[in-house]
N, C-alpha and C positions, 0 to 999 in steps of 0.2 A: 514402456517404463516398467523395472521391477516393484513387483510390489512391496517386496520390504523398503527400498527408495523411497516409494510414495507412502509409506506410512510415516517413516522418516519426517517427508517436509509437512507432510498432517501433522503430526507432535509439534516441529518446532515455529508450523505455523500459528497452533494453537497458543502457543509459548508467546509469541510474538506478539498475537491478540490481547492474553491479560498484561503484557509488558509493556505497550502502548496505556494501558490504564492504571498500570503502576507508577511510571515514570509520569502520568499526567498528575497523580496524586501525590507522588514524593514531591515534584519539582515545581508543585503549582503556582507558588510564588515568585518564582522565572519564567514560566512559559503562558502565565497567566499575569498581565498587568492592564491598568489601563491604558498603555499606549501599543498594546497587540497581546493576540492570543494565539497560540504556537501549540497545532495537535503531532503530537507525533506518531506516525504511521510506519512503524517498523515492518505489522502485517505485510502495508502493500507493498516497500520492501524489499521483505521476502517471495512475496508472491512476483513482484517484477523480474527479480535474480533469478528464480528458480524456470521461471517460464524463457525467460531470454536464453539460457544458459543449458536445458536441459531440452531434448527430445523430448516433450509431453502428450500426451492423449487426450481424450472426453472427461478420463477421471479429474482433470486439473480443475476443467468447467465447476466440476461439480462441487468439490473442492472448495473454489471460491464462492461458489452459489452457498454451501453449507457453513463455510468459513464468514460470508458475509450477513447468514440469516442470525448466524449467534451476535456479530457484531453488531446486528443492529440490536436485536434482543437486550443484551447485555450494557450498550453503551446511550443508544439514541432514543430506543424505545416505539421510533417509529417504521417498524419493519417496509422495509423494500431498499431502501438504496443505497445501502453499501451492498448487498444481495443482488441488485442490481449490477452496481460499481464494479464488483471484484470479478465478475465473471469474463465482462464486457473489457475491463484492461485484458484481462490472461486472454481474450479471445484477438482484440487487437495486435496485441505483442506477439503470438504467435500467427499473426497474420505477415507483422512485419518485419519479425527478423529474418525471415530467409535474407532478406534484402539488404541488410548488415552485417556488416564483422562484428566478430564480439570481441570486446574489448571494455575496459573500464568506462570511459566513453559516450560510450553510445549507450551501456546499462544505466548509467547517472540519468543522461538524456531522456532516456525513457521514462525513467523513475518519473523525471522530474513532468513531463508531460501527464503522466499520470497521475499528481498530485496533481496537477491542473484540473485536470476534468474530472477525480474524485470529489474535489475540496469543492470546486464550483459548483458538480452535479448535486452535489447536495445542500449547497444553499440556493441553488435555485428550486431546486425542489423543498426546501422549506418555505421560501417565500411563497412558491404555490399555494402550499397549503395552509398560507399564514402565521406560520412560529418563526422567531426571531423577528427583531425590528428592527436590524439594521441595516444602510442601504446600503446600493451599491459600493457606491466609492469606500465606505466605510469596512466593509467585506474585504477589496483590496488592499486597503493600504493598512488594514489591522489585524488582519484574519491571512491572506493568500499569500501576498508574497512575505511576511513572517514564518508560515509555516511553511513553504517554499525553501525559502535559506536552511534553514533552521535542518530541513529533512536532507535536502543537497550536502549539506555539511555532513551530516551522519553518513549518510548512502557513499559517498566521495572513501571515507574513513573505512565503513567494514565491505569495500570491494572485496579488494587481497583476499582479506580471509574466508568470505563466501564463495570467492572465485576458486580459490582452491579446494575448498570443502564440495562444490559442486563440481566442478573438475573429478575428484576422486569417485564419486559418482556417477560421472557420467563415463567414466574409465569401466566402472564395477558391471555396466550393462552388458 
């Protein structure tokens, strides 16, 4: 990967990170109600589009390992698991797209898998450790699959235009 490329999806990954905490705070009284709570995850994303889509390396790892340490920093407070999370999809997904086409597809697919085991991995790792008190079924049917939809619909919407943007870049290599 060039490295001007990779400082590229560094920038508007970072972009992505406070955008996620923008749109949590513009729109909180939509995505925030008592009958669901809807995070939005643009980061992961970007980091799912870019790893599907683009020939990646170690730096990607790192990337998200350094992309997830701020996120917890900045959002949760409780460092490791989205520092965990992000490393572990981009490692995944470049495990598994040889084995796919790319296409709009199968990138949603993934996404959406991925918001599975981010959104989970880290309420079950809160329960762990005790924070939050709400239970399972409450998690799903208030917390998962609202933000599920909610990110599916995003992700479905700014394929095209990522798909081309990453396209021209993966041209430029």
């Amino acid at each position: 990967m060039d490295r001007r490329i990779f400082w590229r999806i560094a920038l508007i990954g970072l972009t992505a990170l406070f955008l996620d905490g923008a749109l949590s705070f513009a729109l909180q009284g939509v995505l925030i109600t008592p009958r669901w709570q809807i995070a939005p995850s643009l980061l992961l994303l970007w980091l799912v589009y870019v790893v599907y889509a683009l020939p990646t390396d170690w730096r990607m790892l790192v990337l998200g390992l350094g992309l997830g340490l701020l996120y917890d920093l900045y959002y949760s407070g409780i460092i490791g698991f989205y520092a965990l999370a992000f490393p572990a999809v981009i490692y995944g997904i470049r495990w598994v797209r040889d084995y796919l086409p790319v296409n709009g597809l199968f990138a949603v697919l993934l996404y959406f898998i991925s918001i599975v085991v981010v959104t989970s991995g880290v309420y079950f790792g809160h329960r762990f450790l005790g924070v939050g008190g709400e239970g399972f079924v409450g998690f799903v049917s208030q917390v998962l699959w609202p933000t599920i939809l909610a990110n599916v619909v995003v992700a479905g919407a700014v394929y095209v235009p990522c798909a081309r943007l990453l396209a021209g870049w993966r041209s430029d290599q």
